[in-house]
C-alpha positions as CSV (number, residue, x, y, z in Angstrom):
1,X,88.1,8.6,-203.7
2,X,89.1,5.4,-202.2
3,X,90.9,5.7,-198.9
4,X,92.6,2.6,-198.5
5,X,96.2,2.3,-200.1
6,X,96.5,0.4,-203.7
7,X,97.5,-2.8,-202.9
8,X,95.2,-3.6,-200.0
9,X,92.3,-2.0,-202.0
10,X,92.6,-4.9,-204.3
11,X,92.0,-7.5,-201.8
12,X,89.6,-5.1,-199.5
13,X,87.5,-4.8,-203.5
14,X,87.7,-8.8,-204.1
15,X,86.0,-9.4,-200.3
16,X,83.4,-6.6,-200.9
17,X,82.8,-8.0,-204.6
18,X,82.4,-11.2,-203.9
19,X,79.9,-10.5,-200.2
20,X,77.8,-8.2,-202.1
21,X,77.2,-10.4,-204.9
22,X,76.5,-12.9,-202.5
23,X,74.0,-11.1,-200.3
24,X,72.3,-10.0,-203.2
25,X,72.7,-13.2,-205.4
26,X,70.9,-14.8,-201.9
27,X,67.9,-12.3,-202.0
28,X,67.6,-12.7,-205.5
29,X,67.7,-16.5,-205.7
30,X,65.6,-17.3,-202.8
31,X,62.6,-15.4,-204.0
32,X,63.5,-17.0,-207.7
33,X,63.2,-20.2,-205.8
34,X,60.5,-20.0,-204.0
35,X,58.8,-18.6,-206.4
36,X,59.7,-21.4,-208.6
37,X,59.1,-24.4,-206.4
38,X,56.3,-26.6,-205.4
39,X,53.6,-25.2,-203.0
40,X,54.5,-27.1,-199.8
41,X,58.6,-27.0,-200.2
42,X,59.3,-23.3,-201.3
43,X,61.2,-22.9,-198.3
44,X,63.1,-25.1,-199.2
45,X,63.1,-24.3,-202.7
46,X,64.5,-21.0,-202.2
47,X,67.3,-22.5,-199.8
48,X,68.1,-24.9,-202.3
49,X,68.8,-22.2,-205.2
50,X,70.4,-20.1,-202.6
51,X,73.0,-22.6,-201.8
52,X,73.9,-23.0,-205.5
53,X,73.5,-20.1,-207.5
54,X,74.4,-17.3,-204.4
55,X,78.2,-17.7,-204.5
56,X,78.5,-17.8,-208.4
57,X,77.3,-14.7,-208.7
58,X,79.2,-13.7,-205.4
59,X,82.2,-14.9,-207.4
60,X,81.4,-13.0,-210.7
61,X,80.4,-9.6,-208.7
62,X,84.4,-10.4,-206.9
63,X,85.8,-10.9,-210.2
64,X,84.5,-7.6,-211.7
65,X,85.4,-5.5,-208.8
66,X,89.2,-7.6,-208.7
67,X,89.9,-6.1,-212.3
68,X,88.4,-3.3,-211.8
69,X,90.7,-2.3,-208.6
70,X,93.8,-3.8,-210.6
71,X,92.9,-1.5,-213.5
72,X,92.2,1.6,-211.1
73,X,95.7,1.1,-209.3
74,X,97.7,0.6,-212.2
75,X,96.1,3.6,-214.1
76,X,96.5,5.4,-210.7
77,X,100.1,4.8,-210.4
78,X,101.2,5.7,-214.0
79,X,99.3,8.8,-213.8
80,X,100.3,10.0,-210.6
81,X,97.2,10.8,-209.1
82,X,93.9,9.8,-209.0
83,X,90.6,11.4,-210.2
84,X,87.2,10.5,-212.3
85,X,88.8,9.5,-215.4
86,X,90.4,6.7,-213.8
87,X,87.7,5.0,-212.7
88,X,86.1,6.2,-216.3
89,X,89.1,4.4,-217.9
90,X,88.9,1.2,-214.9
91,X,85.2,0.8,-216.4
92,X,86.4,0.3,-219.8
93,X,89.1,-1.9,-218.7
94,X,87.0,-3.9,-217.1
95,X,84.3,-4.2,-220.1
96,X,86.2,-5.1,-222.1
97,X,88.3,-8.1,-220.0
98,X,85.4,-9.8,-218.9
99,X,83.6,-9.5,-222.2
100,X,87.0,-10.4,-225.0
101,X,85.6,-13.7,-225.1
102,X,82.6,-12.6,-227.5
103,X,85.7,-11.3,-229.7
104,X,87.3,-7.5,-230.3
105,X,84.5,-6.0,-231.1
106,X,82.0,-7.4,-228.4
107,X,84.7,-5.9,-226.0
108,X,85.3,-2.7,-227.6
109,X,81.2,-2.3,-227.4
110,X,81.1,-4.0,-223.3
111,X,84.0,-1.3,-223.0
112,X,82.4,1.5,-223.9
113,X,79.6,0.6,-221.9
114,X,81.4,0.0,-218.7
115,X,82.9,3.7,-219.5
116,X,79.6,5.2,-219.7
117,X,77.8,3.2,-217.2
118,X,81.0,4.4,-214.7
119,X,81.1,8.1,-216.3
120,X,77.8,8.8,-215.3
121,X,78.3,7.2,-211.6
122,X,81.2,9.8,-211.5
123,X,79.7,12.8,-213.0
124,X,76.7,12.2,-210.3
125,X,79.2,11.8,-207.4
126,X,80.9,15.1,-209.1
127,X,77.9,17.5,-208.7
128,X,76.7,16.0,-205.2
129,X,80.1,17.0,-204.0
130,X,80.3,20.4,-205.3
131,X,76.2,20.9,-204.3
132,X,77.6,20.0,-200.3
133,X,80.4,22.0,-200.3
134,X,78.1,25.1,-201.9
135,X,75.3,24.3,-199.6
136,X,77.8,24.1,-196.7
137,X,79.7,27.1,-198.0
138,X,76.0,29.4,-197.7
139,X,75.2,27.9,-194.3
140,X,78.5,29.4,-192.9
141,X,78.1,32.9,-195.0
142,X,74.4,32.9,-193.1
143,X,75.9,31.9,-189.4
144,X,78.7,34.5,-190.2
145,X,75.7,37.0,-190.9
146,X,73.6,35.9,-188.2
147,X,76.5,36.5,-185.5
148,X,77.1,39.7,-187.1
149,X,73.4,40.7,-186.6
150,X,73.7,39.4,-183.0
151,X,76.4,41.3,-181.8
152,X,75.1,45.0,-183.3
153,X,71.7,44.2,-181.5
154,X,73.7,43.6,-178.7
155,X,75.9,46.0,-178.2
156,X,74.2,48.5,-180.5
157,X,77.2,49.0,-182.5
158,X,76.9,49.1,-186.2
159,X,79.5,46.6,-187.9
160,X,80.9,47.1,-191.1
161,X,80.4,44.4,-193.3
162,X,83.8,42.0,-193.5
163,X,83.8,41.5,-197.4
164,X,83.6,45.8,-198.3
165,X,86.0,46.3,-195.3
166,X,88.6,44.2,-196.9
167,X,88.0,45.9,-200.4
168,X,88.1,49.4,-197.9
169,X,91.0,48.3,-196.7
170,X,93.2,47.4,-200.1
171,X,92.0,50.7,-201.5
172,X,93.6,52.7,-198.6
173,X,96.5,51.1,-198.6
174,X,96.9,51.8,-202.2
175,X,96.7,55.0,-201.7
176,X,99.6,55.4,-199.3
C-alpha cells in the first residue's frame, strides 16, 4: 500500500489533497471562466475564477484525503495490518463524516457509497497486481526454457526438464 509511515502519511495526504484539488480546481475553473466571460476579457475571466474558486476546492479535495488517512491509520493500527478492507472501511468513514450534516441517513447512504466507490478502486488494483506478477511469473518460466533450449543446442546434451527431475527425484528417494 502506502509506503510512508502513519503519522507522516496524514500530513504527506493533506499536502497531496489539497495540490491536487488545486491543480485540477485551476484547470477546471479557468476554462469555466473563460468560457463564461465576456469576449475580449476571458483571459482574465478564467484568472479571475481561478484565483477564487481553485483553493476551495483544493481545500475540500485536502479535507477528504485528511480523514480519509486518519481513518486508514487508525483502522490500520487496531487491526494490525493493513490490506483492501481498510481502505474499503476508510471510504465509508470518510462518506459518512463529510456528508453527517444531511442527517444519519444521508451519511449511512454517502457511506456506502464512498465503500463502493473505494471497493471497486481496490478490487481493480487487486487483479492488476496478481495479472503482473502472473505475466512476470510466465516470462521467467519462458527465459528459464529458452536457456534450457540454448544450452542442449549448444552443447548437444539433452537436459532433463527441472520440474519432472524434482518429482524423479522425491520418488527415488522414497524408495530408499
Amino acid at each position: 500500500m502506502n509506503q510512508i509511515p502513519c503519522p507522516a502519511r496524514i500530513w504527506s495526504d493533506l499536502g497531496d489533497g489539497f495540490a491536487t484539488g488545486c491543480v485540477l480546481g485551476s484547470i477546471w475553473y479557468f476554462g469555466k471562466g473563460a468560457y463564461n466571460s465576456v469576449r475580449r476579457e476571458r483571459f482574465k475571466g478564467g484568472i479571475h475564477l481561478v484565483r477564487n474558486r481553485a483553493p476551495v476546492l483544493g481545500g475540500s479535495f485536502a479535507m477528504w484525503a485528511c480523514i480519509f488517512s486518519i481513518s486508514s491509520c487508525t483502522l490500520a493500527h487496531f487491526r494490525g495490518h493493513e490490506d483492501a478492507f481498510n481502505s474499503i472501511a476508510s471510504g465509508f468513514i470518510t462518506g459518512f463524516v463529510l456528508s453527517f450534516r444531511n442527517g444519519l441517513r444521508g451519511g449511512i447512504r454517502n457511506g456506502i457509497f464512498g465503500a463502493v466507490f473505494l471497493g471497486i478502486i481496490e478490487g481493480m488494483v487487486i487483479f492488476m497486481n496478481q495479472y503482473q506478477k502472473r505475466e512476470e511469473l510466465k516470462g521467467k518460466i519462458a527465459e528459464t526454457d529458452n536457456y534450457r533450449r540454448e544450452i542442449e543446442r549448444s552443447y548437444g546434451i539433452k537436459s532433463v526438464n527441472p520440474r519432472k527431475a524434482e518429482k524423479v527425484s522425491v520418488d527415488k528417494a522414497n524408495r530408499l
